[in-house]
C-alpha positions as CSV (number, residue, x, y, z in Angstrom):
1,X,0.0,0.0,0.0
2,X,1.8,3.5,-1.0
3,X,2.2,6.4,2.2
4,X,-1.2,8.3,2.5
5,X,-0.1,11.5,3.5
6,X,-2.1,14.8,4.6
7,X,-1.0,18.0,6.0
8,X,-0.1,17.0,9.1
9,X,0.0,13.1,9.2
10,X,1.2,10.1,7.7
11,X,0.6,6.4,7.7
12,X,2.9,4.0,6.7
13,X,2.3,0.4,6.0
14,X,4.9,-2.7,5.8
15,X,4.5,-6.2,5.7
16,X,6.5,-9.1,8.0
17,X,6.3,-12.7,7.5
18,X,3.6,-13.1,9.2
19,X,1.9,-10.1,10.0
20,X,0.7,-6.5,7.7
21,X,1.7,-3.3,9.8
22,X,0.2,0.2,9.5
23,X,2.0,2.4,11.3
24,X,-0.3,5.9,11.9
25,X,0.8,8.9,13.9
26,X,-2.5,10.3,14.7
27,X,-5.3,8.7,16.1
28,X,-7.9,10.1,14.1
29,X,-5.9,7.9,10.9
30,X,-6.5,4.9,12.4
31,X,-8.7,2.8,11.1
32,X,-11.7,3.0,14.5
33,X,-13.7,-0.2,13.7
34,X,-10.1,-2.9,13.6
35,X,-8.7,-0.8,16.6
36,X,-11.8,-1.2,18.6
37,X,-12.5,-5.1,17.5
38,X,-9.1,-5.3,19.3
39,X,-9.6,-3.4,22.3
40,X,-13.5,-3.3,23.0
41,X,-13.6,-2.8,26.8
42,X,-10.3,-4.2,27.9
43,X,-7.7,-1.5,28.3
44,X,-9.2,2.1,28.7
45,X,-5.6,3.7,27.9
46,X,-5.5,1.9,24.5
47,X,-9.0,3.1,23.8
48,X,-9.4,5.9,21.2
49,X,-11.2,8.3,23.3
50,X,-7.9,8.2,25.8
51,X,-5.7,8.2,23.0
52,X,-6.9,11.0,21.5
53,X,-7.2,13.1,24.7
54,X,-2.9,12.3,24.9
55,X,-2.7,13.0,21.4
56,X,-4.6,16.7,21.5
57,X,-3.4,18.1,24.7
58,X,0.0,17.0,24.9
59,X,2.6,18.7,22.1
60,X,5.9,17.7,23.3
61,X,5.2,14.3,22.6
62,X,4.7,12.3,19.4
63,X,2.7,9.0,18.9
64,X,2.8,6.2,16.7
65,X,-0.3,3.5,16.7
66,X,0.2,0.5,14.7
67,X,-2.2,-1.8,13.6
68,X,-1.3,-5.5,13.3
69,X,-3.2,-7.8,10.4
70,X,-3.1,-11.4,9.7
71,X,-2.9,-13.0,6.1
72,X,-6.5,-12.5,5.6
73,X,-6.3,-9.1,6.7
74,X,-8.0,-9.5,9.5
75,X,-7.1,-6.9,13.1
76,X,-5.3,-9.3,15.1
77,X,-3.5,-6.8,17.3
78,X,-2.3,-3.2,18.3
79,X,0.3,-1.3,20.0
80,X,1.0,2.5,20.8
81,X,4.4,4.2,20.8
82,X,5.3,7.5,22.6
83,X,8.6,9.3,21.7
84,X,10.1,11.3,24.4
85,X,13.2,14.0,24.2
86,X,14.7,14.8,27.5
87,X,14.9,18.4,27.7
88,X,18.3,19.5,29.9
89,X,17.1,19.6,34.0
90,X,14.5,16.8,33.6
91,X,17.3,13.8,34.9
92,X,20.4,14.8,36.9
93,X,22.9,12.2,35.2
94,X,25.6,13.4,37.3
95,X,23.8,12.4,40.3
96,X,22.0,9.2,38.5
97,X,25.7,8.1,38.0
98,X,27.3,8.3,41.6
99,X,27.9,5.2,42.8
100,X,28.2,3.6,39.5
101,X,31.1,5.2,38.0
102,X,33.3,2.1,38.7
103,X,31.0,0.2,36.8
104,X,29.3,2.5,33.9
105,X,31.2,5.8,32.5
106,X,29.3,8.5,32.6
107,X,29.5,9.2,29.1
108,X,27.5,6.3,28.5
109,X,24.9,7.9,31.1
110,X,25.0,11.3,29.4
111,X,24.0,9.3,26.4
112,X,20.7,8.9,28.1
113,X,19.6,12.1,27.5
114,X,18.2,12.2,24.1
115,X,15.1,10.9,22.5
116,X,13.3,7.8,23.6
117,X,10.9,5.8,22.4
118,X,8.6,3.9,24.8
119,X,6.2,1.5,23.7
120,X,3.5,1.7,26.7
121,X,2.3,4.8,28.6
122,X,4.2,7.1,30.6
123,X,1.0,8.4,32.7
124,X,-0.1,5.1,33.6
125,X,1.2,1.7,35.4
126,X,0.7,-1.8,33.5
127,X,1.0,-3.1,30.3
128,X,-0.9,-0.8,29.1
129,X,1.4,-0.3,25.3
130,X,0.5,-3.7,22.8
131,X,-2.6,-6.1,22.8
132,X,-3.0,-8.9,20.6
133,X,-5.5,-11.5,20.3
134,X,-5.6,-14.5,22.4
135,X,-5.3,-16.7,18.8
136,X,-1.8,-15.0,18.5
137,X,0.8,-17.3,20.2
138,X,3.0,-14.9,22.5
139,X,6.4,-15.4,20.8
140,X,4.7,-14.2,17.2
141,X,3.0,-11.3,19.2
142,X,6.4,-10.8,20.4
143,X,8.1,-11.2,17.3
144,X,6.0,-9.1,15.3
145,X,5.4,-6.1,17.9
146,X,9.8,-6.2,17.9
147,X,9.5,-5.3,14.5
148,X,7.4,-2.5,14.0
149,X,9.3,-1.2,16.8
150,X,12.6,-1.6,14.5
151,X,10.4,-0.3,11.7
152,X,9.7,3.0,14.1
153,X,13.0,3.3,14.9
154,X,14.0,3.5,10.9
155,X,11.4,6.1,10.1
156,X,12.7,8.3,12.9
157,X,16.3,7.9,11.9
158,X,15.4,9.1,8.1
159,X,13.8,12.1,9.3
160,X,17.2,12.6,11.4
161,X,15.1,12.5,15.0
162,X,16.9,8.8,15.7
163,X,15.8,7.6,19.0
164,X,18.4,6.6,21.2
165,X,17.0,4.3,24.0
166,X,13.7,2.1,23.7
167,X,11.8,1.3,26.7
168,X,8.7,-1.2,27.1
169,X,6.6,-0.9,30.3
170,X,5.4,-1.9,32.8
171,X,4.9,-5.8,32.9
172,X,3.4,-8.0,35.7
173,X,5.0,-11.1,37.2
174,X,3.0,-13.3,34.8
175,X,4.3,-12.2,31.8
176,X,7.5,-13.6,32.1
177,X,7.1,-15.6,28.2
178,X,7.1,-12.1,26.9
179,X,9.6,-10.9,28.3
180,X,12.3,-13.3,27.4
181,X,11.0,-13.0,23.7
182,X,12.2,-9.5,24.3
183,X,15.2,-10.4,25.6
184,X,16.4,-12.1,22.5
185,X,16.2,-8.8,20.9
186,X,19.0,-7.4,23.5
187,X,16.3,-6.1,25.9
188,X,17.2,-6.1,29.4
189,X,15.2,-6.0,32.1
190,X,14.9,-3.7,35.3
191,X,12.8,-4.7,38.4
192,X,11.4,-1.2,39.5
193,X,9.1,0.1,42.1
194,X,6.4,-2.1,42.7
195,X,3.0,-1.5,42.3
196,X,0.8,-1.4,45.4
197,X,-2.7,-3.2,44.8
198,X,-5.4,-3.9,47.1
199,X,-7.8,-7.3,46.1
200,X,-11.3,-6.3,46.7
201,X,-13.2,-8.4,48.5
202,X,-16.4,-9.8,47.8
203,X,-17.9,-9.5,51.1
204,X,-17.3,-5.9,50.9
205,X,-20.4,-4.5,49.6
206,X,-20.3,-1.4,51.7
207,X,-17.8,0.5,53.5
208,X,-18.4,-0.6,57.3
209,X,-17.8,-3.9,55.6
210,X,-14.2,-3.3,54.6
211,X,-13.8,-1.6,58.6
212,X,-15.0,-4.8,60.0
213,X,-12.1,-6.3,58.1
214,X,-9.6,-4.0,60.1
215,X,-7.9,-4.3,63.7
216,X,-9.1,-2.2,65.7
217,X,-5.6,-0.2,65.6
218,X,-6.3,0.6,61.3
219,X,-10.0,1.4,62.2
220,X,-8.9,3.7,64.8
221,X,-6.3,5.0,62.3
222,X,-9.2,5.3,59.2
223,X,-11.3,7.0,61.3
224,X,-8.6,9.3,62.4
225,X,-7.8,10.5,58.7
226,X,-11.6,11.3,58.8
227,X,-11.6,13.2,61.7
228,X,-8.8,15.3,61.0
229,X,-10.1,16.1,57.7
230,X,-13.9,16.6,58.4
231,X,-13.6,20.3,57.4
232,X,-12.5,19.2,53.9
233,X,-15.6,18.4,51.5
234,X,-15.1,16.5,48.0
235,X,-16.6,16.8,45.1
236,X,-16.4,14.5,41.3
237,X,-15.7,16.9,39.0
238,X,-17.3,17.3,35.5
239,X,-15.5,18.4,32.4
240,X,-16.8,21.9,33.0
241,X,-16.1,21.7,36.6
242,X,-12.5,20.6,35.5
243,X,-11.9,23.5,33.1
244,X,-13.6,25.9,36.1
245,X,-10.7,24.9,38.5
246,X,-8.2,24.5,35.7
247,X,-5.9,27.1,37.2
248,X,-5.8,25.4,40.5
249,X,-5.5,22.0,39.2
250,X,-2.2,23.1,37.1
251,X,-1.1,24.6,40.5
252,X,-1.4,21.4,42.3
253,X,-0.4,19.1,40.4
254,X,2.6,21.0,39.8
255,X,3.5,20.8,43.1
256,X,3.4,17.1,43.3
257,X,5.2,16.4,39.8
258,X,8.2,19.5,41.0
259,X,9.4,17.0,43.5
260,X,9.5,13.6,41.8
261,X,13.2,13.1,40.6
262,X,12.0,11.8,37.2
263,X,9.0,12.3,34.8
264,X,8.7,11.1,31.5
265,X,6.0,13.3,30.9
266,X,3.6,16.0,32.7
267,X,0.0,16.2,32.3
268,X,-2.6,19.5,32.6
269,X,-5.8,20.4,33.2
270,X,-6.8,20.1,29.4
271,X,-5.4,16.6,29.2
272,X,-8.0,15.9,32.3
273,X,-10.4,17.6,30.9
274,X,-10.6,15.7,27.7
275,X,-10.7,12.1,29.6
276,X,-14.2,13.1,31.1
277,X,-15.4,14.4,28.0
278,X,-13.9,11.6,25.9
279,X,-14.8,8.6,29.1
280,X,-17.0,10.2,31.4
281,X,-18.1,7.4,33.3
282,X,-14.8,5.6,33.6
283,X,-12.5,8.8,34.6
284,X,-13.0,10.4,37.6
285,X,-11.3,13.7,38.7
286,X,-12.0,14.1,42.7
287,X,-11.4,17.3,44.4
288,X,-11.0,18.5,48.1
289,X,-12.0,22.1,48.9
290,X,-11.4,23.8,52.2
291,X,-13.4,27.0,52.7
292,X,-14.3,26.7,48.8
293,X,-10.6,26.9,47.7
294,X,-9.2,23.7,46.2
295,X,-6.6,22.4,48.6
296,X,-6.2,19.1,46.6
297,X,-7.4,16.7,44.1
298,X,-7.2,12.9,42.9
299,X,-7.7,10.9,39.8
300,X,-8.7,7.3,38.6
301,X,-9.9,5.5,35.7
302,X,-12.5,2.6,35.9
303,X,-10.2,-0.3,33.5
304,X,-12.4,-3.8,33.1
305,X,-13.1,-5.0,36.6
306,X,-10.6,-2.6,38.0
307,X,-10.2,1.0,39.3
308,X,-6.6,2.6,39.3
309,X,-5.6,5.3,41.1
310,X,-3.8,7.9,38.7
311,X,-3.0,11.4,39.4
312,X,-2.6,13.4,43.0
313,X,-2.4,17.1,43.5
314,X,-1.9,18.9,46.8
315,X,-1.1,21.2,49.0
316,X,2.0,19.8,51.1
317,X,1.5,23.0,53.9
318,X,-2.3,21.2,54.3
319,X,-1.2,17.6,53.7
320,X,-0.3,16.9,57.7
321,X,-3.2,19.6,59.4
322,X,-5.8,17.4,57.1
323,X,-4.1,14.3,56.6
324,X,-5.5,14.7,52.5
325,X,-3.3,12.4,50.9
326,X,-4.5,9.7,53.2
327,X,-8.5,10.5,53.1
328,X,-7.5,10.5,49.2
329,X,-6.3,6.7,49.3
330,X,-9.4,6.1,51.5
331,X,-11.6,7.6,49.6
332,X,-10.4,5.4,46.1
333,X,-11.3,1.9,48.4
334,X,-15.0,3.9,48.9
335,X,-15.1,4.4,45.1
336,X,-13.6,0.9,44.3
337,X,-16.4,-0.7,47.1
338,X,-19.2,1.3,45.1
339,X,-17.9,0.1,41.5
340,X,-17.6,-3.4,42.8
341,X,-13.7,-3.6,41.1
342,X,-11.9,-6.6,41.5
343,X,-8.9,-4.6,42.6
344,X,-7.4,-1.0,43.5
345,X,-4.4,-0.2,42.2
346,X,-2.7,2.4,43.9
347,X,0.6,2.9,41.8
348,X,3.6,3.2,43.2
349,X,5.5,5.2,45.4
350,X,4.0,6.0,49.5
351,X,4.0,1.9,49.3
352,X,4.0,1.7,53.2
353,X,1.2,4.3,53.7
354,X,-0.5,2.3,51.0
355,X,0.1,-0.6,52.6
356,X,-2.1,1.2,55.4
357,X,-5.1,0.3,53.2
358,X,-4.3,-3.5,53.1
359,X,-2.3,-3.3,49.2
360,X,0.2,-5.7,48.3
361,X,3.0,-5.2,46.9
362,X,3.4,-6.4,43.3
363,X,6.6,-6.7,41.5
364,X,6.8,-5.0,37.8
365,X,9.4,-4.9,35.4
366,X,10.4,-2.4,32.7
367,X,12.7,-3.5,29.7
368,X,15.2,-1.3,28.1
369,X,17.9,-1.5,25.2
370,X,20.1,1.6,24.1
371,X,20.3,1.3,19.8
372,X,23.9,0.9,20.0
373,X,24.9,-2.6,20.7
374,X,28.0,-1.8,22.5
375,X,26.6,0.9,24.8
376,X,24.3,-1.7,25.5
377,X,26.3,-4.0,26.8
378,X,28.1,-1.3,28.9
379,X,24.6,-0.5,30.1
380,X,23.9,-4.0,31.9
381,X,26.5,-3.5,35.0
382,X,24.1,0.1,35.6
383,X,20.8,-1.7,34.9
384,X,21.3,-5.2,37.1
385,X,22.4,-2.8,40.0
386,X,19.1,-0.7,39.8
387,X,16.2,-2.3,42.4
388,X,12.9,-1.2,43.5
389,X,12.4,0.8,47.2
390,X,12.7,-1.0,50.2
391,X,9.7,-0.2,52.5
392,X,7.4,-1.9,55.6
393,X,5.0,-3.7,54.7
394,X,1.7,-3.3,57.4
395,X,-0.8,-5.6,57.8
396,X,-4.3,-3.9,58.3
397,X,-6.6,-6.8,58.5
398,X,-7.5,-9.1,61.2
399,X,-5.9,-12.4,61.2
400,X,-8.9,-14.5,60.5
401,X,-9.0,-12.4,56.9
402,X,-5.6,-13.5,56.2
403,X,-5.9,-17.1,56.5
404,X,-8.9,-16.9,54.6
405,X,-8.0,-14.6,51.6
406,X,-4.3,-14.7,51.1
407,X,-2.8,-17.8,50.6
């Protein structure tokens, strides 16, 4: 099929041994009926209404969606690409390097700083970046995914943008098949922070059922976070509501994303705006108000069966006075109890406040390869030293739970 091109985006297609690719970079060029036979309701953040919210509000980065066909023609998978550049101040390599220098030069770490292409999502937690369908064996997904990636990385490197560092994320512990097909395309894998998850219970059809299920020391505590923050009222935004408070949202969440030592990516108002408008009943945008003046506010999307928590903003001189961040985590188990989701997920970091809530801790795994072989190598010494946090783990629930729900 010869490049369709129009004034602002292009489509490529190419064919592998087994599979036809077409490559779009906008959202609106994909063809809606084979993306959604792939998707339907099982990952909101490959759905086209999220896509396309990304896609419109954020300029600074650039997607690719491709489209994966069989012989026949038929959808039999997708996958989403964001490129990244690393502007100068965003990663302190210098820092990033100390206690590696015996091991890694920093040269190699300088390196880092360039353009990266990451198949998954930097806004959310999960394999959240390919789907295939179950008739596709996992090595051919594998396979086939590998090479639009190479395919990606080509186009990029004739339009003299090359991409210096691929990165696939997140994976969970059962997806260890796809991650050695990935390995024997020089990936190599990082364990990083873990994802904190809560199972919902069954049993917990309201929320005096999931106190029930605490000692008496985490009921005390939960009703202590209420307490303190009894002044503060909440309130689900709507999309107008959201572009109300716009300025205050910007203001908090930039205070939250000014002290994490590494972002991929920074969301806005607009961007939150969009997901209600484009998925109004599976985002949610809470915020907290103290003497009507937002003092906070928290995010989640509804996925299948299961409600993750997204986005904080906050005022840190309020956080201890009201203990907000806390009423926010307990406050996503109320909203989880009322959807009936088969889990939380809380994300990482704050694991052993999280923990609070009765979440596990679930390893994840991110895979990386730098595009020039030898750097690559150099890379592993730096990467296989890198670990996830070390943290407490608490244990909220009375005793009789445990033996009963975890095994």
């Amino acid at each position: 099929m010869p490049d369709m091109i129009s004034k602002h985006c292009i489509v490529h297609s190419y064919k592998t041994e087994k599979f036809k690719l077409s490559i779009s970079d906008s959202i609106d060029l994909v063809n809606h009926k084979h993306w959604s036979s792939i998707v339907e309701n099982h990952n909101v953040y490959l759905s086209k209404g999220y896509l396309k919210s990304l896609e419109s509000t954020l300029q600074t980065i650039d997607f690719r969606y491709v489209l994966f066909y069989d012989i026949t023609l038929s959808p039999v998978g997708v996958a989403v690409v964001q490129l990244h550049r690393f502007k100068s101040g965003e990663v302190d390599f210098h820092n990033l390097s100390n206690g590696f220098s015996d091991i890694v030069p920093f040269n190699i770490l300088d390196k880092l700083e360039s353009r990266v292409m990451l198949c998954g999502n930097a806004f959310s937690t999960g394999e959240n970046g390919f789907l295939f369908c179950n008739s596709v064996p996992e090595k051919l997904a594998v396979e086939n995914l590998i090479h639009a990636l190479h395919r990606i990385r080509k186009d990029e490197k004739k339009s003299n943008d090359q991409v210096s560092l691929v990165l696939l994320k997140d994976f969970w512990p059962k997806s260890a098949e796809k991650i050695l097909g990935f390995e024997e395309d020089r990936f190599q894998q990082i364990d990083i922070d873990v994802n904190m998850v809560l199972k919902m219970q069954p049993t917990w059809l309201t929320w005096d059922d999931y106190l029930s299920d605490l000692t008496t020391k985490f009921r005390t505590r939960v009703k202590g976070v209420y307490k303190k923050s009894a002044k503060v009222s909440s309130k689900s935004l709507s999309a107008t509501e959201i572009e109300q408070y716009s300025k205050d949202i910007n203001r908090l969440y930039t205070e939250v994303v000014s002290k994490a030592k590494f972002n991929l990516g920074t969301l806005k108002s607009a961007t939150f705006q969009s997901f209600k408008q484009q998925l109004p009943d599976l985002f949610f945008l809470t915020a907290y108000f103290k003497n009507d003046e937002m003092i906070g506010f928290s995010t989640s999307f509804l996925d299948d069966q299961d409600l993750e928590a997204n986005f904080v903003g906050i005022r840190y001189d309020l956080n201890n006075e009201f203990a907000l961040y806390q009423r926010m985590l307990y406050d996503f188990v109320k909203r989880a109890i009322e959807l009936r989701c088969s889990e939380l997920q809380l994300g990482r970091t704050a694991e052993e406040i999280k923990s609070n809530l009765g979440a596990e801790p679930v390893k994840m795994k991110l895979l990386i390869k730098h595009r020039n072989a030898i750097t690559n190598k150099l890379m592993k010494p730096f990467v296989e030293a890198i670990g996830p946090s070390t943290f407490a783990i608490r244990k909220p629930f009375k005793a009789t739970v445990y033996e009963e729900w975890i095994p």
